[in-house]
N, C-alpha and C positions, 0 to 999 in steps of 0.2 A: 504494500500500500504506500501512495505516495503523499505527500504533506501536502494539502491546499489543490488536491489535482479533482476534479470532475468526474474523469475518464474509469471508474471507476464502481465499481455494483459489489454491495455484503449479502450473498446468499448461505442462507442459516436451514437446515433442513435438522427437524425436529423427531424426526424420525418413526412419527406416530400422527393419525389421524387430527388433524384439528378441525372437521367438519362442525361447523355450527360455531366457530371463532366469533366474537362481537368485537375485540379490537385485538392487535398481531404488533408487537414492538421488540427492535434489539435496543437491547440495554448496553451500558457500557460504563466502563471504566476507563478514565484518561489516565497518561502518564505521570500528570500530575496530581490524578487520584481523583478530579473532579468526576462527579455520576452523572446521567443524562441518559437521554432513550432517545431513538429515531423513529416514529412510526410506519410499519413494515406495510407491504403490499402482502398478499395472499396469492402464491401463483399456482399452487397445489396445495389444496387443504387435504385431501385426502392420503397426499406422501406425505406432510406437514414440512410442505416449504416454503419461507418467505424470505422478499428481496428488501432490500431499500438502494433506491441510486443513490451517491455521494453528492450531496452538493457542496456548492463553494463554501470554504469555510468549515465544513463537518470535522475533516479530518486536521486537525490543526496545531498537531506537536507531534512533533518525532518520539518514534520510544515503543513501548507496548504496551499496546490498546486490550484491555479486558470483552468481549460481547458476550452475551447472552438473550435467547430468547427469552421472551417472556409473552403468553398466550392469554386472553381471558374469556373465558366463558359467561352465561348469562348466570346470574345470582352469586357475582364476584367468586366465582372459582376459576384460582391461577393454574396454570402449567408453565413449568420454567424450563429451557433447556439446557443444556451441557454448556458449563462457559469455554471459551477458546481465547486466544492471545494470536493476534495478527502486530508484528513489528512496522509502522510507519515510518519511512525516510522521507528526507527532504530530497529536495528533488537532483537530479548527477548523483545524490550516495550511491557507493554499492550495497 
């Protein structure tokens, strides 16, 4: 992942049905430790996969980034998924 780049899509597959989702979010953890969430798109509920494209600005320190799904169903019940670690650089690092 690149720092401040567009060109760029977080695909999270949950690995389990999320049929009947009312709202689909990756979570996340910055470098700096700041928390935040990106509200996901739905592209497969049924393999439980969702996207979010990068906008400007989303990804925006180098280092490594925490995600996690997070699903919710009606009558506030959560589904979390498995967290992951994607390293962001600026842009020319190797």
């Amino acid at each position: 992942m690149i720092v401040n780049s567009t060109d760029q899509k977080l695909v999270v597959n949950v690995h389990k049905s999320i049929v009947g989702f009312t709202v689909a979010r990756i979570n996340y953890i910055k470098p700096d430790r700041v928390i935040g969430f990106f509200v996901a798109t739905v592209t497969n509920a049924p393999e439980g996969i969702i996207e979010y494209q990068i906008a400007t600005g989303n990804i925006d320190l180098a280092g490594d980034w925490i995600f996690y799904a997070e699903i919710q169903f009606g009558a506030g019940v959560l589904g979390y998924g498995k967290p992951f670690i994607v390293t962001a650089k600026n842009p020319g690092q190797l």
